[in-house]
Backbone as XML, in Angstrom:
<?xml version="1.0"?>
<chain id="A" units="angstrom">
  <residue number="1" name="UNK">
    <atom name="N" x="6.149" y="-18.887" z="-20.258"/>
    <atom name="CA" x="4.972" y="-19.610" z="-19.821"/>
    <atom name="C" x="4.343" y="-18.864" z="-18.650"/>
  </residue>
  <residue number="2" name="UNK">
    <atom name="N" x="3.476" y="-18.177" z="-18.503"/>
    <atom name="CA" x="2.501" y="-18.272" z="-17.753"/>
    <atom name="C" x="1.839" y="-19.041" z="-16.425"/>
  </residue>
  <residue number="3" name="UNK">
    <atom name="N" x="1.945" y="-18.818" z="-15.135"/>
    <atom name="CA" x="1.692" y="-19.655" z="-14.353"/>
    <atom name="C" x="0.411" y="-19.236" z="-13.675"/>
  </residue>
  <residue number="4" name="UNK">
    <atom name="N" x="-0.072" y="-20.596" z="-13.667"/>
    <atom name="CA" x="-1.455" y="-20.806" z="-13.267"/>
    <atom name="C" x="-1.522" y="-21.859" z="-12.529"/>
  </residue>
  <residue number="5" name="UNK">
    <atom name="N" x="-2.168" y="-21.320" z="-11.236"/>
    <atom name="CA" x="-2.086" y="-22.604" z="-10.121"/>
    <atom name="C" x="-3.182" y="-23.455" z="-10.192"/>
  </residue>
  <residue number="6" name="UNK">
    <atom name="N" x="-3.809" y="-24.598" z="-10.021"/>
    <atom name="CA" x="-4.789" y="-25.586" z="-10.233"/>
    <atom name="C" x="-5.274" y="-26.352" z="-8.874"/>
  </residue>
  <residue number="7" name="UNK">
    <atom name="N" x="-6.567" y="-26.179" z="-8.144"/>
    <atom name="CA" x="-7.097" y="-26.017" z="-7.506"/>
    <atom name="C" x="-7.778" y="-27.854" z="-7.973"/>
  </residue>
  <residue number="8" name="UNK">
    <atom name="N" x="-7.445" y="-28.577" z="-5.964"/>
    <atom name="CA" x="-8.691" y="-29.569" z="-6.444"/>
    <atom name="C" x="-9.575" y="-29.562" z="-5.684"/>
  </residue>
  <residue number="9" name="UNK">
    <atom name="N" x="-10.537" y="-30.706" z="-5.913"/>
    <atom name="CA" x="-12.151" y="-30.441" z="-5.124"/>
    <atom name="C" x="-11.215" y="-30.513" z="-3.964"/>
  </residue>
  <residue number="10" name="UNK">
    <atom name="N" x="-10.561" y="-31.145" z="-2.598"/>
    <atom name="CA" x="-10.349" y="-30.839" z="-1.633"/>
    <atom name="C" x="-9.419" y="-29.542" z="-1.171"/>
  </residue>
  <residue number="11" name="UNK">
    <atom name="N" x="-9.344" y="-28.924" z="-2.312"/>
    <atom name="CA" x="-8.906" y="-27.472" z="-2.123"/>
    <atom name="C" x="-7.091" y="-27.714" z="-2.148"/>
  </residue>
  <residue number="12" name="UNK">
    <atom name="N" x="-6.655" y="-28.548" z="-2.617"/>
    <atom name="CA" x="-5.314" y="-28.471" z="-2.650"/>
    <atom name="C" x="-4.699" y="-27.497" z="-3.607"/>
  </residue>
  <residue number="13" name="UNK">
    <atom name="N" x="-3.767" y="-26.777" z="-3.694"/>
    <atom name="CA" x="-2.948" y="-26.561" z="-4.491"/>
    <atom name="C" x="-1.943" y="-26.948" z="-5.500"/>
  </residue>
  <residue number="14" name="UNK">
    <atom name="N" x="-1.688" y="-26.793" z="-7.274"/>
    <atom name="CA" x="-0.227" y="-27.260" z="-7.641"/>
    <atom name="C" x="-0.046" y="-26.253" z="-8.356"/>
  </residue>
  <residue number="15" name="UNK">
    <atom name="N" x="0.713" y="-26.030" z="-8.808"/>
    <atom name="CA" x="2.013" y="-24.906" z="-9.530"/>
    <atom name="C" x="1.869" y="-25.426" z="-10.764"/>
  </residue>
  <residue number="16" name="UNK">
    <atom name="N" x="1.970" y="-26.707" z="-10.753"/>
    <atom name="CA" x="2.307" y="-27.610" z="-11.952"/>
    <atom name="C" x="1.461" y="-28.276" z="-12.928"/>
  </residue>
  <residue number="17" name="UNK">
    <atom name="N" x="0.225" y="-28.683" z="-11.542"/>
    <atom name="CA" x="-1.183" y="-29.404" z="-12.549"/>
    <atom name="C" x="-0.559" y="-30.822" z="-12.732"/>
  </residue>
  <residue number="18" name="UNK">
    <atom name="N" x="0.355" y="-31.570" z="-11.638"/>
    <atom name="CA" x="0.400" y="-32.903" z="-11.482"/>
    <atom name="C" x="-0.739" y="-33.336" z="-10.085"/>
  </residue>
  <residue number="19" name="UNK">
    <atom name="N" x="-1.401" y="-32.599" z="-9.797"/>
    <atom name="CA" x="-2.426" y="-33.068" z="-8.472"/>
    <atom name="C" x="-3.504" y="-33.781" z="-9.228"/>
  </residue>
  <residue number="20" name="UNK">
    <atom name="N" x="-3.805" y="-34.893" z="-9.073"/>
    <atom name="CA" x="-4.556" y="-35.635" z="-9.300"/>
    <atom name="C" x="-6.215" y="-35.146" z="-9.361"/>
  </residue>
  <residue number="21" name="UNK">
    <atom name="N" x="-7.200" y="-34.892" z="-10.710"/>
    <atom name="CA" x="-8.336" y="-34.552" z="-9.971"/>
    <atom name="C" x="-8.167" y="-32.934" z="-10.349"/>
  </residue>
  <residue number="22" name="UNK">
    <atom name="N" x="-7.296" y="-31.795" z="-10.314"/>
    <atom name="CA" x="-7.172" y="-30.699" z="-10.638"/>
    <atom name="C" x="-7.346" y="-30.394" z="-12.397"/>
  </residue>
  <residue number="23" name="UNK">
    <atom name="N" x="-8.298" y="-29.439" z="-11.845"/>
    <atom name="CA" x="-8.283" y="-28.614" z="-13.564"/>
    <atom name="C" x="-7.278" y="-28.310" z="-13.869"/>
  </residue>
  <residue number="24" name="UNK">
    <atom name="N" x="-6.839" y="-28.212" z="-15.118"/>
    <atom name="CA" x="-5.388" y="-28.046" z="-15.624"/>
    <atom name="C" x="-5.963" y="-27.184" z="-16.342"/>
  </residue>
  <residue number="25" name="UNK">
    <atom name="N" x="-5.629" y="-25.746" z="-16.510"/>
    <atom name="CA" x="-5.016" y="-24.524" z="-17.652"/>
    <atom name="C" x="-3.796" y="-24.839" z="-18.022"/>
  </residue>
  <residue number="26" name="UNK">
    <atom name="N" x="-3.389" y="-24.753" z="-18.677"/>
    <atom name="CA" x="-1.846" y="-24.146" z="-19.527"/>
    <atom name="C" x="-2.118" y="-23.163" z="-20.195"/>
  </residue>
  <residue number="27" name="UNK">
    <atom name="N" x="-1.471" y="-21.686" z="-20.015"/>
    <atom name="CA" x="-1.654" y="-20.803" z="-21.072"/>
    <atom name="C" x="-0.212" y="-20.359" z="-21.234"/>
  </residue>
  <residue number="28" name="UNK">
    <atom name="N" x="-0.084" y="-20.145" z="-23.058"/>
    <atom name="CA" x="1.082" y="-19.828" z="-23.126"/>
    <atom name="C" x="1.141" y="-18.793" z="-23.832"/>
  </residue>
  <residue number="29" name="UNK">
    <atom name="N" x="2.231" y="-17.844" z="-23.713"/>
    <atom name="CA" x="2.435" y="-16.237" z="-23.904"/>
    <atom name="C" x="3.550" y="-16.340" z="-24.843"/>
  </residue>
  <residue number="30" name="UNK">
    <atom name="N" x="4.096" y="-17.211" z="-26.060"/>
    <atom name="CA" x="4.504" y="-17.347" z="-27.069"/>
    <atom name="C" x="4.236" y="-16.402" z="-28.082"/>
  </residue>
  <residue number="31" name="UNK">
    <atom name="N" x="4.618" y="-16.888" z="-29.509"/>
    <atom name="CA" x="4.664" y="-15.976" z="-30.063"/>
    <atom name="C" x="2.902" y="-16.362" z="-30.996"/>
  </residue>
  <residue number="32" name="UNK">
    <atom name="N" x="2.762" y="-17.980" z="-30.687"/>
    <atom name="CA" x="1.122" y="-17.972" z="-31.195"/>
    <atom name="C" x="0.156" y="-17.709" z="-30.032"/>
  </residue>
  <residue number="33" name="UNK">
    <atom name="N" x="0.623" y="-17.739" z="-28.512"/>
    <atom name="CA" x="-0.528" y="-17.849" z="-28.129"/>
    <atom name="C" x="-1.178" y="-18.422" z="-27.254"/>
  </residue>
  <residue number="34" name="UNK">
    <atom name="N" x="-2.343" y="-18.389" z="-26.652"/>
    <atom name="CA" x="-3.383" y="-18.909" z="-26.177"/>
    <atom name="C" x="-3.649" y="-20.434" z="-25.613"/>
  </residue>
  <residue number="35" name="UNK">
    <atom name="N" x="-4.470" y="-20.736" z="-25.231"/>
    <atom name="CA" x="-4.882" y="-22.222" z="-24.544"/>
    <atom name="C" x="-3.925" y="-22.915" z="-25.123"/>
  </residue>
  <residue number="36" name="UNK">
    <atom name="N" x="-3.365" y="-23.736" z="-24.652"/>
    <atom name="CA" x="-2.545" y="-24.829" z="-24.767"/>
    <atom name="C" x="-2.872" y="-26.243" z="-24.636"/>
  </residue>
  <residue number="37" name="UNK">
    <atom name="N" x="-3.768" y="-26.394" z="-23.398"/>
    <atom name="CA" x="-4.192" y="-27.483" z="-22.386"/>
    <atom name="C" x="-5.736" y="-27.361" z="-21.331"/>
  </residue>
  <residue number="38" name="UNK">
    <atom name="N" x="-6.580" y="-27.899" z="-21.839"/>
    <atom name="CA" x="-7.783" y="-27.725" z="-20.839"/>
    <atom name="C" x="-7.644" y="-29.353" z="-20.507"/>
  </residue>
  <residue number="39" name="UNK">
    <atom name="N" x="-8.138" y="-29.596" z="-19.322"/>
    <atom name="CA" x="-8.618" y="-30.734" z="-18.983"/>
    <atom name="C" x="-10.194" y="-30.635" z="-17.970"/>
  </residue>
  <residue number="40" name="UNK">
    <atom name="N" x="-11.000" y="-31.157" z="-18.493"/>
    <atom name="CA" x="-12.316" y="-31.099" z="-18.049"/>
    <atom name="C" x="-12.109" y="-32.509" z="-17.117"/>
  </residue>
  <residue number="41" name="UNK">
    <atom name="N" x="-13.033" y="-32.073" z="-15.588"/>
    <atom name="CA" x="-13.662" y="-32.730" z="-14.324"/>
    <atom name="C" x="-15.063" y="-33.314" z="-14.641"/>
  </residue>
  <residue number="42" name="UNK">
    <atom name="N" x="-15.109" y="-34.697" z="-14.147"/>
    <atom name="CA" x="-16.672" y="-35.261" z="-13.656"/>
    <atom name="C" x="-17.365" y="-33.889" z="-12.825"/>
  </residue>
  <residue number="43" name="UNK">
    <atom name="N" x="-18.662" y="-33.720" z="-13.000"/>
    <atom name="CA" x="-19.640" y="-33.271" z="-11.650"/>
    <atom name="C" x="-19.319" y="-33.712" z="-10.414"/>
  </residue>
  <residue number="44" name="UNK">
    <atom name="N" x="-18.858" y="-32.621" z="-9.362"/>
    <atom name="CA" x="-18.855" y="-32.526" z="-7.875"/>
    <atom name="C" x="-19.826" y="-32.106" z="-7.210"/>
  </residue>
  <residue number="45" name="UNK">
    <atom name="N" x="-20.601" y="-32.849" z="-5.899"/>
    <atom name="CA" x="-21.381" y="-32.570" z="-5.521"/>
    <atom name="C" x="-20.870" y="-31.084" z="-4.785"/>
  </residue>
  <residue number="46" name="UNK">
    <atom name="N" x="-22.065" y="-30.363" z="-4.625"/>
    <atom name="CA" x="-21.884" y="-28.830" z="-4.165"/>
    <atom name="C" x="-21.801" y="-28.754" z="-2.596"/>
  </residue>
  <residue number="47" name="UNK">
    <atom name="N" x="-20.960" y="-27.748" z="-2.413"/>
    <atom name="CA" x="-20.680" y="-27.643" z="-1.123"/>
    <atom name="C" x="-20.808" y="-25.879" z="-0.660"/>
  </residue>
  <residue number="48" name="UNK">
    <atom name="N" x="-22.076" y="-25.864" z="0.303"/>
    <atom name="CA" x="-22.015" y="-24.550" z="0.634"/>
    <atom name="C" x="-21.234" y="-23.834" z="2.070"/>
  </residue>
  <residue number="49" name="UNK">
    <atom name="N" x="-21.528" y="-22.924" z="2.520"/>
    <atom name="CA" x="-20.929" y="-21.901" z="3.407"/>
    <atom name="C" x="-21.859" y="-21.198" z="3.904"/>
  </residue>
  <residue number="50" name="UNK">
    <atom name="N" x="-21.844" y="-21.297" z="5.680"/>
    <atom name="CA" x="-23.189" y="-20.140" z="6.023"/>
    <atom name="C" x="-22.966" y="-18.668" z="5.606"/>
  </residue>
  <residue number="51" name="UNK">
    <atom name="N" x="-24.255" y="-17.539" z="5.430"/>
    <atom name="CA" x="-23.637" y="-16.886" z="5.315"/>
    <atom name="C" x="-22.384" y="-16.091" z="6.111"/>
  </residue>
  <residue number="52" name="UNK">
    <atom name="N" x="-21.817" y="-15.082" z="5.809"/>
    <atom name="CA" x="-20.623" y="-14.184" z="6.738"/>
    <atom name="C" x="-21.222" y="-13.078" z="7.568"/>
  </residue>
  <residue number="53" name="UNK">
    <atom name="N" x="-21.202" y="-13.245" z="9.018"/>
    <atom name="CA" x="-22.190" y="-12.811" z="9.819"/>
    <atom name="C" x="-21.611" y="-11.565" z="9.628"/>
  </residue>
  <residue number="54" name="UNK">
    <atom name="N" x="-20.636" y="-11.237" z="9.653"/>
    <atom name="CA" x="-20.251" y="-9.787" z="9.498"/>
    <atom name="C" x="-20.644" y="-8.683" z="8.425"/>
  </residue>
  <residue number="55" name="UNK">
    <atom name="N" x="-21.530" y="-9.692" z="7.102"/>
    <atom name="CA" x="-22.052" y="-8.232" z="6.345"/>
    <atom name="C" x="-23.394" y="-7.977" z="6.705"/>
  </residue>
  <residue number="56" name="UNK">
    <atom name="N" x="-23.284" y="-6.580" z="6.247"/>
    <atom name="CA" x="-24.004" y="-5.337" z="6.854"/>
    <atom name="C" x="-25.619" y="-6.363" z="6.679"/>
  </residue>
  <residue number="57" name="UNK">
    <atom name="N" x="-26.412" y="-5.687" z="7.916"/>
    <atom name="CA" x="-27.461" y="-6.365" z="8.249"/>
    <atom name="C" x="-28.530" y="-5.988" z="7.499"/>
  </residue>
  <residue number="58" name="UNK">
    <atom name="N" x="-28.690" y="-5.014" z="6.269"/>
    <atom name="CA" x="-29.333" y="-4.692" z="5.187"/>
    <atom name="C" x="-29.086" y="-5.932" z="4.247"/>
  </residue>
  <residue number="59" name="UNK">
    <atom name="N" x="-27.774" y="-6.040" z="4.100"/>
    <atom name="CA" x="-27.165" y="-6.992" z="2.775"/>
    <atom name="C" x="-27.486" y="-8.176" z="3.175"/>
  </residue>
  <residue number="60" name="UNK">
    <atom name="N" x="-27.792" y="-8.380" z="4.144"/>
    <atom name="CA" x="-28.172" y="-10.133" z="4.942"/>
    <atom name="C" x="-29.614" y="-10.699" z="4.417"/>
  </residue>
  <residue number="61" name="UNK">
    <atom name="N" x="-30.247" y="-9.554" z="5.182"/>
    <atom name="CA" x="-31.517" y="-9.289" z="4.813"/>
    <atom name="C" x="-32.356" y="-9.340" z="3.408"/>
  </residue>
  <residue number="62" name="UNK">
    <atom name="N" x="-31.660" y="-8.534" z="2.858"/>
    <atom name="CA" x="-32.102" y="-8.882" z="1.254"/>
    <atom name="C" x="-31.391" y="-10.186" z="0.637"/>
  </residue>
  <residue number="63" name="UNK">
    <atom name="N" x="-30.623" y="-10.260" z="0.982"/>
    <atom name="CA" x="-30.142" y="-12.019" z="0.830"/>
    <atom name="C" x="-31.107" y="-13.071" z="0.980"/>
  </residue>
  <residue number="64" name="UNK">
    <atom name="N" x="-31.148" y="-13.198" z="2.110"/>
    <atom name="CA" x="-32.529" y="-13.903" z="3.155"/>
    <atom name="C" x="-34.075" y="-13.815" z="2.117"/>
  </residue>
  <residue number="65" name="UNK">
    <atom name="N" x="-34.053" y="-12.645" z="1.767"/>
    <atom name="CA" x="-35.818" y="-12.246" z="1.652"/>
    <atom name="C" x="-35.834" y="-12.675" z="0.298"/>
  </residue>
  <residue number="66" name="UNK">
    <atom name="N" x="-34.672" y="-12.500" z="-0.843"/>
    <atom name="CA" x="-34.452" y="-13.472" z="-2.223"/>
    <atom name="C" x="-34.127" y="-14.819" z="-1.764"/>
  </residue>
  <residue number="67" name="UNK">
    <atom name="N" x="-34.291" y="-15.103" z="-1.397"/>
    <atom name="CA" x="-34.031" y="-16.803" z="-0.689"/>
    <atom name="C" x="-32.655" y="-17.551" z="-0.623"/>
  </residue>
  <residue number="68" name="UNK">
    <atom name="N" x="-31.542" y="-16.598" z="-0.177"/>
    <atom name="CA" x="-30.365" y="-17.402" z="-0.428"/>
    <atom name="C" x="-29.774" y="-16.974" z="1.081"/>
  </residue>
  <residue number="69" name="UNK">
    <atom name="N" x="-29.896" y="-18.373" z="1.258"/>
    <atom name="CA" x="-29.516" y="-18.793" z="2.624"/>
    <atom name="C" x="-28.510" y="-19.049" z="3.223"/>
  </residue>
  <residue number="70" name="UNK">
    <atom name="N" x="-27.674" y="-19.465" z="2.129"/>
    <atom name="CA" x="-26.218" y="-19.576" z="2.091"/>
    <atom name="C" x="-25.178" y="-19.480" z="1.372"/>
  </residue>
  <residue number="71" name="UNK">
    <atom name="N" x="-24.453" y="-19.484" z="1.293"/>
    <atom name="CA" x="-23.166" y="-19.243" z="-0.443"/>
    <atom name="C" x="-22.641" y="-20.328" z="-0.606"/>
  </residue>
  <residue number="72" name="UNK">
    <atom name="N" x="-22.538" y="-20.942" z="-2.078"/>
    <atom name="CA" x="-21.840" y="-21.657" z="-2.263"/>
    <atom name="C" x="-20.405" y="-21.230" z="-2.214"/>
  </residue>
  <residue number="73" name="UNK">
    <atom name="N" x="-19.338" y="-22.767" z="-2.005"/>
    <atom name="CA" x="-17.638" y="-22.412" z="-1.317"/>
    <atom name="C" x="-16.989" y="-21.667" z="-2.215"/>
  </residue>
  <residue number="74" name="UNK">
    <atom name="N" x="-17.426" y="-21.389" z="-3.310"/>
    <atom name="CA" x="-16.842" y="-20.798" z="-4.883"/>
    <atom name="C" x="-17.377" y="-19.342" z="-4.524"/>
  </residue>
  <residue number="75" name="UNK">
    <atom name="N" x="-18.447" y="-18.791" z="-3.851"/>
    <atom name="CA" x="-18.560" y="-17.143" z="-3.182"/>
    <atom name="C" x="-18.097" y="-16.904" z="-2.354"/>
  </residue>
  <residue number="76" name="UNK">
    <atom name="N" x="-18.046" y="-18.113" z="-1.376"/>
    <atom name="CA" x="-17.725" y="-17.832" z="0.250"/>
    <atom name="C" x="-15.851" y="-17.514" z="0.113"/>
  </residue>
  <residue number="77" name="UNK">
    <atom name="N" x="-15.545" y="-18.189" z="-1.126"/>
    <atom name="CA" x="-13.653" y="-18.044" z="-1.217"/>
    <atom name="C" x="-13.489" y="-17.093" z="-1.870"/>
  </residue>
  <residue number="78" name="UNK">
    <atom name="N" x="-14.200" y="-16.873" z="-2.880"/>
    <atom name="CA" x="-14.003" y="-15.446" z="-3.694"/>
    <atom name="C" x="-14.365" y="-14.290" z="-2.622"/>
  </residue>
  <residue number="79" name="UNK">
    <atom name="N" x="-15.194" y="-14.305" z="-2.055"/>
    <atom name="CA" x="-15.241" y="-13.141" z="-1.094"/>
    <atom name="C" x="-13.726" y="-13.161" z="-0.350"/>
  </residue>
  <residue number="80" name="UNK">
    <atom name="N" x="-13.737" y="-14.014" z="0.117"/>
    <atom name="CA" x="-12.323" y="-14.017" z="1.034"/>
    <atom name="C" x="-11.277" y="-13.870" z="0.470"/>
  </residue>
  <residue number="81" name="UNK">
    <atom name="N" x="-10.988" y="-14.164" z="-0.540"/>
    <atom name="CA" x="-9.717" y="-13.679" z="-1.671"/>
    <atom name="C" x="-9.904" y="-12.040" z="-1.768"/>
  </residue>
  <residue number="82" name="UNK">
    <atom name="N" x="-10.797" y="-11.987" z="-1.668"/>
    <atom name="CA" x="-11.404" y="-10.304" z="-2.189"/>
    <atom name="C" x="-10.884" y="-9.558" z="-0.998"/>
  </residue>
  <residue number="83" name="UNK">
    <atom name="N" x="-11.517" y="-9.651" z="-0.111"/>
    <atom name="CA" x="-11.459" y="-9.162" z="1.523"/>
    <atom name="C" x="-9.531" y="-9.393" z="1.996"/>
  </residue>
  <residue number="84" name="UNK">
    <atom name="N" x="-8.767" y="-10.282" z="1.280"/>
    <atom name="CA" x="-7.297" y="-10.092" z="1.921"/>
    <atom name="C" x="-6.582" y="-9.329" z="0.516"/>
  </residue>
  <residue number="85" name="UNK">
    <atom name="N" x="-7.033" y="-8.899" z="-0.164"/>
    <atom name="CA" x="-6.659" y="-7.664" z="-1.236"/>
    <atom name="C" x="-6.374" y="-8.862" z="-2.443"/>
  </residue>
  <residue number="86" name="UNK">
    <atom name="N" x="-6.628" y="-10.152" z="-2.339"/>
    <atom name="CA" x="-6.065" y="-11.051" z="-3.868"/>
    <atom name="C" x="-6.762" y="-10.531" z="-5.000"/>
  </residue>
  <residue number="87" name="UNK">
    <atom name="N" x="-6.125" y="-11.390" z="-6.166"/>
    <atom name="CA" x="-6.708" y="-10.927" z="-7.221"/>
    <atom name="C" x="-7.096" y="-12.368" z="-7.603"/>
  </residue>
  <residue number="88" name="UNK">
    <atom name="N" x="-8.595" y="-12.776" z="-8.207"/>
    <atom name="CA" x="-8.633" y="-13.870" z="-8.534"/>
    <atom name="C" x="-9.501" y="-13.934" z="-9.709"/>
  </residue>
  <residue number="89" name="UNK">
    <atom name="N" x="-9.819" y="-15.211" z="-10.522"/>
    <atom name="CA" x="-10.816" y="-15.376" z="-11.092"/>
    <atom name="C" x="-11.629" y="-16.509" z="-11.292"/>
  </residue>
  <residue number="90" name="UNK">
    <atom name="N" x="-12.945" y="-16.078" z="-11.483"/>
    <atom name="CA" x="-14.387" y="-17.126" z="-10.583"/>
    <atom name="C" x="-14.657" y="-17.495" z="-12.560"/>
  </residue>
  <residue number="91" name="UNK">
    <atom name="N" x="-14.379" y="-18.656" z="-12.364"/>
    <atom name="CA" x="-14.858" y="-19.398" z="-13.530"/>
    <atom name="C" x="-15.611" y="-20.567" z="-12.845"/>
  </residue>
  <residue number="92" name="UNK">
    <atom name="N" x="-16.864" y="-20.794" z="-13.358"/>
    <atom name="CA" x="-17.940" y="-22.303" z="-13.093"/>
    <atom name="C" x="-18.846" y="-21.713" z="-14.291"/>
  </residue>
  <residue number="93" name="UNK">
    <atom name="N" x="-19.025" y="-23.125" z="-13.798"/>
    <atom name="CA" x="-20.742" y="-23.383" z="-14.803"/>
    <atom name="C" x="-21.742" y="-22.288" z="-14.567"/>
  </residue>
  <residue number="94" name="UNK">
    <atom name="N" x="-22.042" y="-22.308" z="-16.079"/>
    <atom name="CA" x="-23.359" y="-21.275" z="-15.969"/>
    <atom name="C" x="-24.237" y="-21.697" z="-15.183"/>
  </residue>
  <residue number="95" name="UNK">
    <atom name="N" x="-24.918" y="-20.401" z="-14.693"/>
    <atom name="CA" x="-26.024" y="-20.481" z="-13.261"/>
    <atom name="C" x="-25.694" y="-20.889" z="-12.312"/>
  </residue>
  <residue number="96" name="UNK">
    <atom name="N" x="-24.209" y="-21.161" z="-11.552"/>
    <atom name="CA" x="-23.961" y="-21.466" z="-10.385"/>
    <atom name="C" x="-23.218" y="-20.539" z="-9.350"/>
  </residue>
  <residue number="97" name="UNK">
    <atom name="N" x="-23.601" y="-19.069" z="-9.875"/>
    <atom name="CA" x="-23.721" y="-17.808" z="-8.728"/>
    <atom name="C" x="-22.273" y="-16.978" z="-9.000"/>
  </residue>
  <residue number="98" name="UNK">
    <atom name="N" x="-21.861" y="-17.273" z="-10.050"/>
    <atom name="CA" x="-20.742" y="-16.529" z="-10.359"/>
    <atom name="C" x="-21.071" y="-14.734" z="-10.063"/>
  </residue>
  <residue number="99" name="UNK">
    <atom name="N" x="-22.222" y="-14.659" z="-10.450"/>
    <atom name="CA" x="-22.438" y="-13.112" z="-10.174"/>
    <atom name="C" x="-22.191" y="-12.364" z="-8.971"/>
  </residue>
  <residue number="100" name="UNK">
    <atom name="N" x="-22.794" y="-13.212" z="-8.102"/>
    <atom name="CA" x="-23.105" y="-13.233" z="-6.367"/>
    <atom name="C" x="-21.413" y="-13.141" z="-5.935"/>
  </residue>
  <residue number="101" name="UNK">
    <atom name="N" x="-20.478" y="-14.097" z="-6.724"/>
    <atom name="CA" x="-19.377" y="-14.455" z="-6.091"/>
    <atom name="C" x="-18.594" y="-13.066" z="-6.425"/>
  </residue>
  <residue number="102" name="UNK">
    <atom name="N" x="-18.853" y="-12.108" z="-7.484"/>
    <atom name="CA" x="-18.017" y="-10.962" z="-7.625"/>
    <atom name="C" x="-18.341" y="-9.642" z="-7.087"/>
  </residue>
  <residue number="103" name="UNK">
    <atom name="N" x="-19.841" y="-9.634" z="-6.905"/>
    <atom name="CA" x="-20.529" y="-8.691" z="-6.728"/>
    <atom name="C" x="-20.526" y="-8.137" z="-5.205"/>
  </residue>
  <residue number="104" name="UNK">
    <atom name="N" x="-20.404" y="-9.704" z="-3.846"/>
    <atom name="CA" x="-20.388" y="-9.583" z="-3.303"/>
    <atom name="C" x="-19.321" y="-9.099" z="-2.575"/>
  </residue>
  <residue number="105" name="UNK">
    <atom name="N" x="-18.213" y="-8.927" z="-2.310"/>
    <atom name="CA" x="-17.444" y="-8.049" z="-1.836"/>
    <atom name="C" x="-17.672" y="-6.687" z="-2.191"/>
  </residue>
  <residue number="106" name="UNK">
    <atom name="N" x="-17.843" y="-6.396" z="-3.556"/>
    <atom name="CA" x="-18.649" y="-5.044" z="-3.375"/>
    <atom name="C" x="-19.077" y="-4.377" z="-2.760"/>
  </residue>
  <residue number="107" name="UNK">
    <atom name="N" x="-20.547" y="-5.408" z="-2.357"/>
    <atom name="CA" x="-21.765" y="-5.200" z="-1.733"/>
    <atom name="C" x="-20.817" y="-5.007" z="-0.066"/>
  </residue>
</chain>
């Protein structure tokens, strides 16, 4: 089995996917396979992050001048996962900045 940790809206952690409110993956590495277990969440209201004063004052700038003023907590953590060497992966809903969230440590 495969372990996959499950993240809830107040940012808790489980190992297990008994946290109340947490997306549940199960993936299993058997001899069939694949998804096991999805469990789909209600809509959470969005929660952003100012930007990180520390990138380069070009990258701010063009941020700013495309109109994004701030990052949502799903860029602002993926950056920071990025920046302490983790390895992670940014799954959300289409159009809610997944691009921004990978691109930006890059940048």
């Amino acid at each position: 089995m495969l372990e996959l940790l499950a993240r809830t809206a107040s940012g808790e952690l489980s190992r297990d996917g008994t946290v109340p409110g947490a997306v549940v993956l199960e993936l299993d590495d058997a001899e069939e396979g694949g998804l096991v277990h999805l469990e789909r969440l209600p809509a959470r209201r969005a929660t952003t992050a100012p930007l990180p004063a520390d990138l380069p004052d070009e990258l701010l700038e063009r941020l700013r001048r495309d109109g994004i003023e701030h990052l949502w907590s799903h860029q602002q953590e993926a950056l920071e996962l990025a920046r302490d060497g983790r390895h992670l992966v940014l799954a959300t809903g289409t159009a809610s900045g997944k691009s921004l969230g990978y691109q930006l440590p890059a940048l």
